[in-house]
Legacy VTK file of the C-alpha trace (Angstrom):
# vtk DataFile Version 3.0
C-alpha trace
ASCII
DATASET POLYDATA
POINTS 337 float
-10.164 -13.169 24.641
-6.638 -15.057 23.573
-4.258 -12.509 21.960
-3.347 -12.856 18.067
-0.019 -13.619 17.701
2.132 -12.378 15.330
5.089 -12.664 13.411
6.914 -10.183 11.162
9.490 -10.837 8.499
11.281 -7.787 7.411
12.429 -5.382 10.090
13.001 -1.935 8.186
11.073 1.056 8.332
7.810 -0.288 8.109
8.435 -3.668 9.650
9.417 -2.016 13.375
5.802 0.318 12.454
4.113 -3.094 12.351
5.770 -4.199 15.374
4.696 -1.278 17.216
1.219 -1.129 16.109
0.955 -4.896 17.265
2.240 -4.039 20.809
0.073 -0.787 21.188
-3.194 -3.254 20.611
-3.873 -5.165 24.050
-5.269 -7.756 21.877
-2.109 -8.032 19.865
1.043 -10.094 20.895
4.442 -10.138 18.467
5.873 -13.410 18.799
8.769 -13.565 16.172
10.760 -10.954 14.326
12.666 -12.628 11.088
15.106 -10.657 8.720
17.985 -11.670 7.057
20.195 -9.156 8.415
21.270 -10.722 11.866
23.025 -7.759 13.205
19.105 -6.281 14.050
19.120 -9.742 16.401
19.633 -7.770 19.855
18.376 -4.737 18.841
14.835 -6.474 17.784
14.918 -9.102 20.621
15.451 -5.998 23.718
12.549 -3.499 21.735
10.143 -6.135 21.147
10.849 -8.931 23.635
10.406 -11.918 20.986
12.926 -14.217 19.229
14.885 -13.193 16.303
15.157 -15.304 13.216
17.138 -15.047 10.020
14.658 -17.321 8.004
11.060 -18.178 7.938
12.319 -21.315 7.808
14.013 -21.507 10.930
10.627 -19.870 12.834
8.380 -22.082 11.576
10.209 -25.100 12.264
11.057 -23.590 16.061
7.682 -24.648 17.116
6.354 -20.909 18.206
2.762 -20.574 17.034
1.984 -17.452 15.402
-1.802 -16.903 13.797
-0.294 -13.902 11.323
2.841 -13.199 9.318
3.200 -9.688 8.460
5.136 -9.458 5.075
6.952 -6.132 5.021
10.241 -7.676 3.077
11.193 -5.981 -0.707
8.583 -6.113 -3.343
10.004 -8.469 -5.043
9.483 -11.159 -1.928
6.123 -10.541 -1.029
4.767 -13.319 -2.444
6.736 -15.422 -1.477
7.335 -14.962 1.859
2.930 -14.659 1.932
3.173 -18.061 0.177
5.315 -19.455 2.876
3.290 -17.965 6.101
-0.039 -19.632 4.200
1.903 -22.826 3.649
2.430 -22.901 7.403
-1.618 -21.997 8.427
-0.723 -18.210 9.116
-3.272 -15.658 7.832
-1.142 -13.141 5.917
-0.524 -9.227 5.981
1.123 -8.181 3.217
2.353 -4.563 2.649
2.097 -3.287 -0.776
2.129 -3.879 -3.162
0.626 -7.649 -2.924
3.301 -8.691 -5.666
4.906 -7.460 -8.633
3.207 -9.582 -11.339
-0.775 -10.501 -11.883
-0.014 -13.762 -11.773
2.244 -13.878 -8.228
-0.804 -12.674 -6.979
-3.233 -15.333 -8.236
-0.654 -18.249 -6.803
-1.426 -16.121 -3.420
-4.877 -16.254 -3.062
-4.763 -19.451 -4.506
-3.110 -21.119 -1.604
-5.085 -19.009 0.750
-8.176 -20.521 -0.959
-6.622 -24.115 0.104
-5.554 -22.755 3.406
-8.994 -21.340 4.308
-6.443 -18.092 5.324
-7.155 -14.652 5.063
-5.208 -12.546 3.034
-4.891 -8.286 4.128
-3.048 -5.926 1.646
-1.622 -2.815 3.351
-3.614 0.278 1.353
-3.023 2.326 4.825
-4.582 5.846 2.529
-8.294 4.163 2.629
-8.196 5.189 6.470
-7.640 9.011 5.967
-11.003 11.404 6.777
-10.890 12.491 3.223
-10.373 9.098 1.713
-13.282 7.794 3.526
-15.642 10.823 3.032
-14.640 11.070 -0.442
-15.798 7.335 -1.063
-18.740 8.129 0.793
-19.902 10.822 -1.489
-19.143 8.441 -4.397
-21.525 5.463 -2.595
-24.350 8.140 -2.309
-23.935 9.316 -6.341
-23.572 12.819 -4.823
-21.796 13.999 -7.663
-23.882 12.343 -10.252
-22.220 10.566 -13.549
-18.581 11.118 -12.907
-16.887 12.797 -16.724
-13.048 13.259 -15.323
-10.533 12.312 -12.558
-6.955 13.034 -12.740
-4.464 11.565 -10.047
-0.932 13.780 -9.548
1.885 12.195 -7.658
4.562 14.489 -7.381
7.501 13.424 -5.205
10.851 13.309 -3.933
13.279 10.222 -4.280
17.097 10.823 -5.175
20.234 9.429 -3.580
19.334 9.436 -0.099
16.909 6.726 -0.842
18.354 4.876 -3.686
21.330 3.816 -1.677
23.886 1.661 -3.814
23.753 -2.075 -2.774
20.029 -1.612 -1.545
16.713 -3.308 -2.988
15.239 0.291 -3.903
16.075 1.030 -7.571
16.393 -2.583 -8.289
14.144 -3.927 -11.228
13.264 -7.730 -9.430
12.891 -6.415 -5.732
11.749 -2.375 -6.330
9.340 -2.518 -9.525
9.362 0.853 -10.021
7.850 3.634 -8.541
3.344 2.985 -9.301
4.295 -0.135 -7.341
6.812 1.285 -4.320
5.648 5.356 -4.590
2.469 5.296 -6.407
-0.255 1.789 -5.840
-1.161 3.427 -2.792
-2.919 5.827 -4.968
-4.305 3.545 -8.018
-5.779 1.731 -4.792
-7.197 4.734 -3.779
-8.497 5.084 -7.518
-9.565 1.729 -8.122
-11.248 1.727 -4.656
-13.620 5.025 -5.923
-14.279 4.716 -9.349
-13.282 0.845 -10.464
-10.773 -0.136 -13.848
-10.112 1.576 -16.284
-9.376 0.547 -20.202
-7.955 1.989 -23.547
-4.759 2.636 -21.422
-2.322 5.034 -22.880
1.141 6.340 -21.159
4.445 8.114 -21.686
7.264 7.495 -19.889
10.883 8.967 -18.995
13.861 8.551 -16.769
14.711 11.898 -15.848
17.282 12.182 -13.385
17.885 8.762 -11.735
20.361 7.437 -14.020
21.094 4.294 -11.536
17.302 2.617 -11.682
16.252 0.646 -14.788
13.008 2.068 -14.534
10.835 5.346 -15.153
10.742 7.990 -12.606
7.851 10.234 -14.455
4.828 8.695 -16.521
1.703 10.270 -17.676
-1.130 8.064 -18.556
-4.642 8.443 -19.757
-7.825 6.199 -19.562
-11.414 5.525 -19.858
-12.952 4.016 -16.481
-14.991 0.874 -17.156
-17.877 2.903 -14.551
-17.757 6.256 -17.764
-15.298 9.015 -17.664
-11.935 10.046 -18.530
-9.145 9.925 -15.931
-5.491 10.470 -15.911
-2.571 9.373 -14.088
0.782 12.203 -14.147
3.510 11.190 -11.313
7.181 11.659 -10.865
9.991 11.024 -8.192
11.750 14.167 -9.441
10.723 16.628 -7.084
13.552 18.304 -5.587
14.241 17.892 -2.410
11.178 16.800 -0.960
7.363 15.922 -1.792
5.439 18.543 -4.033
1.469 16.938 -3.817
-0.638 13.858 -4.330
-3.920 15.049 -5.108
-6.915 13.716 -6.930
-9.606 15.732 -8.384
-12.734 14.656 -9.687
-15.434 16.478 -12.134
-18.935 15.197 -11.951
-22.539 15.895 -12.808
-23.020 17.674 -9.858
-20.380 18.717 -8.551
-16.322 18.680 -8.425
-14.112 17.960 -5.491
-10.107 17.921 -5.480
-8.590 16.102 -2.194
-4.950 17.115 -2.308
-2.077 17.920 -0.059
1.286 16.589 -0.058
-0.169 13.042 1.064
-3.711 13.398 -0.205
-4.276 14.553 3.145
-6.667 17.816 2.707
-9.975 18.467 1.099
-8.734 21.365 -1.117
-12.073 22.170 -3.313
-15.414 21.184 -2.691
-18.845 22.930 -4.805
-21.459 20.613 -4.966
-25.312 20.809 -5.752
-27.080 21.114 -2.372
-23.979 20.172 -0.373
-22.341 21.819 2.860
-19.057 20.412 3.425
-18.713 18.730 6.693
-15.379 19.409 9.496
-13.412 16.391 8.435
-11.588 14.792 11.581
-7.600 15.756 11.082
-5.583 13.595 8.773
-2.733 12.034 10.460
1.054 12.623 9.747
3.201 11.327 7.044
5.653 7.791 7.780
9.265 9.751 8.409
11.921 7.989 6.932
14.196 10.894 7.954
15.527 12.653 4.232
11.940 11.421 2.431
8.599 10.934 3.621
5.707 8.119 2.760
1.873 7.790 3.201
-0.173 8.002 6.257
0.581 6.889 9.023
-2.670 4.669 9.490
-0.619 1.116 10.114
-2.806 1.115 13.472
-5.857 0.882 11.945
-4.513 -1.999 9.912
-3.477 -4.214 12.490
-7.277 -2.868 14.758
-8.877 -4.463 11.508
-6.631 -7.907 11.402
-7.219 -8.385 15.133
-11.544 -7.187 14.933
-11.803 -9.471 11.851
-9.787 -12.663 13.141
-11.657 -12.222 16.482
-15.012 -12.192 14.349
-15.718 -8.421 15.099
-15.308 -7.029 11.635
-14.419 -7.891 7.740
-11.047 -7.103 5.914
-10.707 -3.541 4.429
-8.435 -4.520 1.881
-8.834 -8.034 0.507
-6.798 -10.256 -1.996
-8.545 -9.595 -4.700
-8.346 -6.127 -4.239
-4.584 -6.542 -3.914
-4.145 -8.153 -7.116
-6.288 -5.843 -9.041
-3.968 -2.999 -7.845
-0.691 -4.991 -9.418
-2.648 -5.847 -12.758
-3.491 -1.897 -13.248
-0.100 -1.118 -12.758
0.983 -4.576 -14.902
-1.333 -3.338 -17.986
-0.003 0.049 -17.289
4.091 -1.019 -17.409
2.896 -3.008 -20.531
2.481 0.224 -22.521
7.157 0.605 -22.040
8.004 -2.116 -24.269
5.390 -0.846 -26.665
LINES 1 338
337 0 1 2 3 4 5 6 7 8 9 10 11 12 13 14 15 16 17 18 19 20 21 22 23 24 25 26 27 28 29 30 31 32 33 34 35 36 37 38 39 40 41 42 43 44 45 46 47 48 49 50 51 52 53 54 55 56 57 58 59 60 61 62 63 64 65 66 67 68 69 70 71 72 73 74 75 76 77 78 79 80 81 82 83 84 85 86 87 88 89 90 91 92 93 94 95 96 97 98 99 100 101 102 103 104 105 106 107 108 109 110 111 112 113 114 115 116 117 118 119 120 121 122 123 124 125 126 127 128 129 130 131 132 133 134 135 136 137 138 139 140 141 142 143 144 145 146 147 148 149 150 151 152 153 154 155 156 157 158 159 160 161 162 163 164 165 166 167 168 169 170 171 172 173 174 175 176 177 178 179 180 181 182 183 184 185 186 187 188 189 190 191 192 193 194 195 196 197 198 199 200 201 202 203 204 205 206 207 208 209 210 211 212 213 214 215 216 217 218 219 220 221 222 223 224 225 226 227 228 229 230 231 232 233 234 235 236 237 238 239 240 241 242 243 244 245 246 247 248 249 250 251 252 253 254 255 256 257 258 259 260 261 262 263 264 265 266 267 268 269 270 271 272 273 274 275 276 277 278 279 280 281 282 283 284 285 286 287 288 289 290 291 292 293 294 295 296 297 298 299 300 301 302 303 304 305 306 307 308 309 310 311 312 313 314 315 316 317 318 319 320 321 322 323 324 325 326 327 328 329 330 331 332 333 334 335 336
């Protein structure tokens, strides 16, 4: 079967992951690299054998056929740059989050629509054993009417990440931290128990003096589904990463999945249960002084390939993506309240 080609724009951290991912898959192939910054030109041309751009632009009018662009540029470009691989018959793959406005993401799935192009956000966390048992407990009711779910985010990002000149910390490009830290988790929450409503928040700036944004809210809900939840996160952990954890109170049962990356199944009592061996989580994404998510990009790129070959269906689609952004859209509303 003929190899998916791919092209990535953005080369950082996560960019060179996709790369990598794409070149572990024998039915993967990585036929462009594109980022502004053209002093990664030899550097990205000798570790991935493919042609360096500086634009989209410039690769799409070089003639190379790709079948994917892989979006891993700042927030504040994704849709954009997802705009422009659509506009040029690419199916897109576009880290998260999918945009930083509601209505970015509707002009993205609206050209998709017209492009008859698939659209796959990068919500890496639905991969982990005890995301996808927990969800699988939810789909069989095993803990009955759900009353209460609280999400805590407690992390590390000070001056070793916000480094002056850089997109991070930037209001246009950045966001703040539910859409660069946190969406991976709202996913996560969306994806188990659906919206929410009746949105209430607090918010401070603690310690990070040089971002116009928050780096601790607290929020609370109703889900739309019944039950209470609540959302408590902050980048002020010293030093390093302190938990993200979600626990959940039901009819018949209560379960907390926590960890530093939501990565263990920390409690579990419930009614006529016996909690199965989960296989191991994997490891964190090192980004040297900090740490991310998962690091599930493989399975990402295995479900692109399987569902453009016909095998499979998108684990994360569009509309997905966008409801992610306009949780954390209503949820940003409450600051200029």
């Amino acid at each position: 079967m003929t190899k998916i080609k791919f092209a990535i724009i953005g080369l950082g951290h996560i960019g060179k992951r996709h790369a990598q991912m794409i070149l572990n898959n024998p039915d993967g192939e990585v036929v462009a690299c594109i980022d502004s910054n053209e002093s990664l030109k030899s550097e990205l041309e000798a570790t991935f054998s493919c042609p360096f751009f500086t634009t989209p632009e410039a690769f799409f009018a070089s003639g190379i056929q790709a079948d994917v662009l892989n979006v891993c540029t700042p927030n504040g470009l994704h849709a954009k740059h997802s705009i422009i691989g659509l506009e040029n018959k690419c199916h897109v793959v576009v880290e998260k989050p999918m945009g930083l406005t509601k209505a970015e993401c509707e002009q993205v799935i609206y050209k998709s629509l017209q492009a008859h192009k698939h659209v796959f956000c990068v919500m890496q966390n639905r991969y982990s054993p005890p995301s996808a048992w927990l969800k699988d407990m939810l789909i069989n009711n095993r803990l009955g009417n759900i009353y209460m779910a609280q999400i805590n985010c407690y992390w590390n990002r000070d001056e070793r990440y916000y480094k002056k000149g850089g997109w991070k910390g930037t209001l246009d490009m950045d966001g703040g931290p539910l859409f660069t830290q946190f969406s991976h988790f709202l996913d996560i929450m969306y994806w188990l128990l659906g919206d929410i409503k009746n949105i209430t928040g607090r918010f401070d700036n603690f310690n990070h003096p040089y971002t116009p944004f928050e780096d601790s809210g607290a929020v609370n809900f109703d889900f739309v589904n019944g039950g209470i939840g609540m959302l408590n996160y902050s980048t002020t952990n010293w030093d390093k990463n302190l938990e993200s954890s979600m626990t959940i109170i039901g009819e018949k049962g209560s379960i907390k999945v926590g960890g530093q990356y939501m990565d263990k199944v920390e409690f579990c009592h419930v009614k006529d249960y016996e909690m199965p061996e989960l296989p191991p989580s994997n490891p964190p994404n090192d980004y040297g002084a900090y740490k991310g998510s998962a690091a599930n990009h493989h399975f990402i790129i295995e479900n692109v390939i399987a569902t453009l070959q016909g095998h499979s269906t998108a684990t994360t689609n569009a509309m997905e993506g966008l409801k992610v952004v306009e949780i954390i859209e209503r949820i940003y509303a409450l600051k200029g309240k």
